[in-house]
C-alpha positions as CSV (number, residue, x, y, z in Angstrom):
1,X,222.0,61.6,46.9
2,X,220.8,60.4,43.0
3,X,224.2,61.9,41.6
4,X,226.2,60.8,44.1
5,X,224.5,56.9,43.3
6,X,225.0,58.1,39.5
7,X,228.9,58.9,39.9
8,X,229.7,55.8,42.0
9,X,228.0,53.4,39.4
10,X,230.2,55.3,36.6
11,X,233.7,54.5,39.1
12,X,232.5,50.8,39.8
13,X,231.9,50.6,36.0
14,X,234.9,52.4,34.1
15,X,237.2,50.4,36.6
16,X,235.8,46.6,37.1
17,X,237.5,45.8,33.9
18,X,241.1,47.3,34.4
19,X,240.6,45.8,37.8
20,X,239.9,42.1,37.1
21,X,243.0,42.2,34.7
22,X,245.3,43.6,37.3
23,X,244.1,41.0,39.3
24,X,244.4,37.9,37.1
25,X,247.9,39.3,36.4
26,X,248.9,39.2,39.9
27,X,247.7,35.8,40.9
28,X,249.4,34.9,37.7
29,X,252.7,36.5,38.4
30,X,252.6,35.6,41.9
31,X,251.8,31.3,40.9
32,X,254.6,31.6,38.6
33,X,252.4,31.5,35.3
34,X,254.3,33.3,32.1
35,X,251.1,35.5,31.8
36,X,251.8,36.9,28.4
37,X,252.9,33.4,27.0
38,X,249.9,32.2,28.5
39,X,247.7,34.8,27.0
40,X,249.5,34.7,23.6
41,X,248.6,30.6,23.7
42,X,244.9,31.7,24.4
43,X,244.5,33.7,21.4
44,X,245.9,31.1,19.0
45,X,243.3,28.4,20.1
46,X,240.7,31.5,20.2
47,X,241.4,31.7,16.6
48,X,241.8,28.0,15.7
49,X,238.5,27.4,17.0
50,X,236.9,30.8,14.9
51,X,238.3,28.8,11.6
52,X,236.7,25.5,12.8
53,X,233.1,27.3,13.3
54,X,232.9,29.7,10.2
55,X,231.4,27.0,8.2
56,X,228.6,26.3,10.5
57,X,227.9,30.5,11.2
58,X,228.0,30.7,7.4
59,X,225.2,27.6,7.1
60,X,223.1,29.1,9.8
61,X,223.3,32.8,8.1
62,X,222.6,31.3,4.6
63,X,219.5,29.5,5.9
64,X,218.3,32.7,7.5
65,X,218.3,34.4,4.5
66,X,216.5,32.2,2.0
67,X,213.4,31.8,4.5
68,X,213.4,35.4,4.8
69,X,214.0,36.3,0.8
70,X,211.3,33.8,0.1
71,X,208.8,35.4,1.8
72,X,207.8,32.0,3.7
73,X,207.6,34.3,7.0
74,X,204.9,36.2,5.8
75,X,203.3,32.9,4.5
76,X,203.6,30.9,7.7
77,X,202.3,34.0,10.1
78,X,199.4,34.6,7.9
79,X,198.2,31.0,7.9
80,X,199.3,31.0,11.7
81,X,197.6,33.8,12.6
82,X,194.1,32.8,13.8
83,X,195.7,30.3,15.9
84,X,198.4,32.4,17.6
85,X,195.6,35.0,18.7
86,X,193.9,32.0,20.3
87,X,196.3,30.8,22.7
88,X,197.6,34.2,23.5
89,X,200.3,35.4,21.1
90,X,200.0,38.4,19.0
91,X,200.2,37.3,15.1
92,X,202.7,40.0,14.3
93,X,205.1,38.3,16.4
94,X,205.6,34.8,14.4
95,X,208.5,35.9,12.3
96,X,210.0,36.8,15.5
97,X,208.9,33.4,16.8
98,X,210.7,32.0,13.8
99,X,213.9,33.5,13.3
100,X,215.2,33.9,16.4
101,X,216.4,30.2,17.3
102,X,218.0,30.6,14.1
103,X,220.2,34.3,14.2
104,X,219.7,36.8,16.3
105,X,220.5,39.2,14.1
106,X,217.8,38.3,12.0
107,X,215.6,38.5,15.1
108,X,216.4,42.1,16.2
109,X,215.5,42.5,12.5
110,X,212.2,41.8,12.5
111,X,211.7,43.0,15.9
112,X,213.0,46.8,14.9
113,X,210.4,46.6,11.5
114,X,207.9,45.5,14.5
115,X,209.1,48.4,16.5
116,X,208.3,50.9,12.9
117,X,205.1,49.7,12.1
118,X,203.3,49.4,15.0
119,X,205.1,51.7,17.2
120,X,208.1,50.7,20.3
121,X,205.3,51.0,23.2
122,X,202.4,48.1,21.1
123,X,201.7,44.6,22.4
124,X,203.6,43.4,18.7
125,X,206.7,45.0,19.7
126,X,206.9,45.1,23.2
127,X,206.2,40.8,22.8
128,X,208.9,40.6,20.4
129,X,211.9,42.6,22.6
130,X,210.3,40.4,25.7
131,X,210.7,37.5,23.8
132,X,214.1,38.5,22.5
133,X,214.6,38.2,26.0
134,X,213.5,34.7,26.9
135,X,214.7,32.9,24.1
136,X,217.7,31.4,22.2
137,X,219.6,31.1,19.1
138,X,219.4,27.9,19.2
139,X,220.9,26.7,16.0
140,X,223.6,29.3,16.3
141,X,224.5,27.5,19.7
142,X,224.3,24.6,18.5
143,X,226.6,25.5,15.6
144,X,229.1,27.4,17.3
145,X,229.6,25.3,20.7
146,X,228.8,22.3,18.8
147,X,231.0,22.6,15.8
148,X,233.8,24.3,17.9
149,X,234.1,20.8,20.0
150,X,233.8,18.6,17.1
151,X,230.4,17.1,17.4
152,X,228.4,16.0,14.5
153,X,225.5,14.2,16.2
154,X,223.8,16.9,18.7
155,X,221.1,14.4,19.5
156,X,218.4,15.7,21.7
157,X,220.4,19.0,22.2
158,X,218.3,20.5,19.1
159,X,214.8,19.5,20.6
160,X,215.0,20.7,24.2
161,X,216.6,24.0,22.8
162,X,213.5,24.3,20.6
163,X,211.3,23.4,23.5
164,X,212.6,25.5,25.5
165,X,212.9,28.7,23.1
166,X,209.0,27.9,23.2
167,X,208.1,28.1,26.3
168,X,210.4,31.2,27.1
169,X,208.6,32.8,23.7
170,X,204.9,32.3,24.9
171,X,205.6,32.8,28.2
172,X,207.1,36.0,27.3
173,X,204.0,36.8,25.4
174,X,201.5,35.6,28.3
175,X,203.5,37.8,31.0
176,X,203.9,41.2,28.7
177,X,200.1,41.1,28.2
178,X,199.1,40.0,31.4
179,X,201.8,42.9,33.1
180,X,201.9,45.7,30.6
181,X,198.6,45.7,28.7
C-alpha cells in the first residue's frame, strides 16, 4: 500500500511541471497568443526588472554583513539575554531574531551554527528553524518588490512587516516549547 502511495507521489511530482506547461501552451495556441514571442517578451522585463533591483539586494547584503562582522549580534543577545528567557524565547536565538527580516541567507546561517553547537533536536535550534518558518525577510521584500515597482517611500510597509516578523518569531518560540519540549 505505502509504495504504491510512494510511486504515485513520485508520477504526480516528476509530471505537474511538464504538465502545466503543456497546458499553458495549449490555451495559448488555441487563444491565438504567439507563445514563444510572448515568453521571449517575459524574460526581457524579467531581466530589466533584475538590473532595476541589484542595487537594493546589494544594500541589504552589505548591511547584513557589517552587523554580523562587527560582532554587534553577540553584543545585542548578550545584553538581551535575561529578558528573552523572561518572556519565553531562548537567548541563543536573537541573532536569528535579528537577521532574518534582513537576509535569509544570513538567517539559515546562524540557524545551521545553532544547529552545531547545541545540537539539530535543542530548544535553540529547533526555535530558530520554527522561526525560520514564521517569519520574513522583510527588508529583502521590501527591497526587491519595492524597488522593482519604483517606490521610494514604503511608508508603513516597513513597520507592520517588522511587527509581524515579531509576532510570527515569538509565537514560533511559545508553540515549539509549549509542543515539542
Amino acid at each position: 500500500m505505502m509504495e504504491t502511495f510512494r510511486a504515485a507521489t513520485s508520477l504526480v511530482a516528476d509530471s505537474a511541471i511538464p504538465v502545466v506547461l503543456a497546458i499553458v501552451f495549449a490555451v495559448g495556441a488555441w487563444r491565438g497568443v504567439k507563445v514563444y514571442d510572448t515568453f521571449v517578451e517575459g524574460a526581457k522585463e524579467g531581466f530589466d526588472t533584475a538590473v532595476r533591483i541589484i542595487p537594493y539586494l546589494v544594500a541589504v547584503l552589505v548591511a547584513v554583513g557589517m552587523v554580523r562582522s562587527a560582532g554587534l549580534l553577540d553584543r545585542v543577545s548578550q545584553a538581551l539575554g535575561p529578558l528573552l528567557s523572561w518572556i519565553g524565547v531562548p537567548p541563543e536565538t536573537l541573532p536569528m531574531v535579528l537577521v532574518r527580516p534582513m537576509s535569509g541567507s544570513g538567517a539559515d546561517g546562524v540557524m545551521v551554527e545553532l544547529m552545531k553547537v547545541h545540537g539539530p533536536d535543542s530548544l535553540p535550534a529547533t526555535t530558530a528553524a520554527v522561526m525560520s518558518g514564521a517569519s520574513d525577510t522583510t527588508f529583502y521584500v521590501l527591497a526587491v518588490y519595492f524597488g522593482s515597482i519604483g517606490i521610494e517611500r514604503i511608508r508603513h510597509a516597513l513597520w507592520a512587516g517588522l511587527l509581524g516578523d515579531l509576532v510570527g518569531m515569538l509565537a514560533a518560540a511559545w508553540m515549539t516549547h509549549a509542543l515539542l519540549f
